[in-house]
N, C-alpha and C positions, 0 to 999 in steps of 0.2 A: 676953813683950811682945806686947800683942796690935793686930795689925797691918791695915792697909784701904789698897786701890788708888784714889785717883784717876786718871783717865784722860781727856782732851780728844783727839779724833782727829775731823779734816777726812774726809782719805781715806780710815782704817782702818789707819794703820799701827801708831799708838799704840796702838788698841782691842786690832788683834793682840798686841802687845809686852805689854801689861797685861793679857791670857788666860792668855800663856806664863806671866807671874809668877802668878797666881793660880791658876795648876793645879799653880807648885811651892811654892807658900806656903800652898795652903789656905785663903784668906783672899778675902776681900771685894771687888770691882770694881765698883767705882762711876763711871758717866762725868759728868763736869763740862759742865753745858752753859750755854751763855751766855746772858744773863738779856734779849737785845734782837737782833735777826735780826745774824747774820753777812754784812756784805757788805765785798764787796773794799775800799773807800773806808772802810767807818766802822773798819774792822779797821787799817787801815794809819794813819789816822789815833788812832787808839788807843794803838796799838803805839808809835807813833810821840810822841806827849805824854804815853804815861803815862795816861791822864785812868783815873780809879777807874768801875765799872761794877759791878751786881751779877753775880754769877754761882752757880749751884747745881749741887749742893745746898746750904743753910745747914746749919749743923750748931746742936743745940742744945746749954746750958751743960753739959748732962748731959754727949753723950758726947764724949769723949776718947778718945785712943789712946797706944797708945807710939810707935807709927811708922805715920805715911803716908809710903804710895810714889805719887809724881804723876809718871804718864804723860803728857810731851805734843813735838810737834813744837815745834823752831826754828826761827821765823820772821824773818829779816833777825836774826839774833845775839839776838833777845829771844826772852821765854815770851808767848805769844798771851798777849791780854786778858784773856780770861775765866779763863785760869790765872791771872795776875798778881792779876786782884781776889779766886780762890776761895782762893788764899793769903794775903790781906792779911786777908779777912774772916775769917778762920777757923787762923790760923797758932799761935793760944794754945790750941787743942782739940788738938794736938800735939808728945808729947814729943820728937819727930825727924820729921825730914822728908828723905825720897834722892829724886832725881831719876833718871828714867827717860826714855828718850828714844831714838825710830827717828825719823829725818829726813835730807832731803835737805842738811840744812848741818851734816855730822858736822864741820867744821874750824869752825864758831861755835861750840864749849861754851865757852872761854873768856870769849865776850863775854856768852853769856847766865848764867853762874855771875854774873855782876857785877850784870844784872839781879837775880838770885834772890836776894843777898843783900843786897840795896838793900830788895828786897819782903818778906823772910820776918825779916829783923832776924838772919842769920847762917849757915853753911855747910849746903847740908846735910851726913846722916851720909855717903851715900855715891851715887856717880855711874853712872850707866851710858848707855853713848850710843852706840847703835849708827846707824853713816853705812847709808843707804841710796843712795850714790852708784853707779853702776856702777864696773869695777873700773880701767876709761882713764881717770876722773875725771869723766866727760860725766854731769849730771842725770840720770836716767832718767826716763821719763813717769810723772805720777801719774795716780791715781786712772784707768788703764783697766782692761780688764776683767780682766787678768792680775796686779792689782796686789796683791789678798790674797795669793795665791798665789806673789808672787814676796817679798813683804813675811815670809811664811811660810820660804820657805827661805833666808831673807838670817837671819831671828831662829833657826832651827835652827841655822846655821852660827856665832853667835854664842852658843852653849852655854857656852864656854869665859869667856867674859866675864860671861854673865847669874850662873853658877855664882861669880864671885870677886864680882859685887855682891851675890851674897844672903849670900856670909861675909862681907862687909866691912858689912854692916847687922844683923848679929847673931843671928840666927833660927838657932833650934837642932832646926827643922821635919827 
């Protein structure tokens, strides 16, 4: 099954999550970027109605896959924007679809699984969602200087997990 990373990442946290898979999958990472400036307002506003937007890459009739793996943060319980349209626009170039996911709202998968399959027209194959929360429960700061670096050993520590989503998605790598 031949397989390709999307990845949308604000901070870097996703970017990093979507290197680790692609250095144990062998395979493609590509990042999704949003087709109109990201600002705090149009984004929430987005988020928030749904409203369709384009986001790239397009993909052409040609290619297809077996499986994308889409990296990105949860944002208030949904999948950003520009995720939501690069899945809507392109959800038939794919025989499967798993989700992947470092963010600070590890206790939203539920509500964003509801979004995903309202967007993608049904489950994906398989989940992984590592909390970047600290370990009292308190946010931690994004995007400072320490934040690849801490983002790096939060996804190390999470071996054990990354390991049962790549056998729960089939890859015989």
């Amino acid at each position: 099954m031949e397989e390709i990373i999307y990845y949308y990442s604000g901070g870097g946290n996703n970017r990093e999550l979507a290197a680790v898979l692609q250095k144990r999958l062998g395979c493609e990472a590509v990042p999704i970027d949003p087709a109109a400036p990201r600002s705090f307002i149009g984004c929430l506003l987005s988020m928030l109605l749904k409203l369709p937007r384009k986001a790239g890459p397009s993909l052409t009739a040609e290619q297809r896959y077996g499986l994308a793996i889409v990296c990105f943060p949860i944002w208030g319980g949904k999948m950003p924007p520009a995720v939501r349209s690069f899945i809507r626009q392109n959800r038939d170039k794919f025989m499967h679809i798993a989700v992947a996911s470092a963010s600070h709202q590890g206790d939203a998968t539920g509500s964003m699984l509801l979004d995903f399959i309202s967007t993608a027209g049904g489950r994906p194959l398989a989940v992984l969602d590592i909390s970047l929360k600290s370990p009292g429960g308190a946010i931690a700061v994004k995007n400072d200087a320490d934040n690849v670096d801490r983002t790096a050993s939060i996804v190390a520590r999470a071996a054990p997990e990354i390991d049962l989503f790549i056998s729960a998605i089939g890859t015989t790598r």
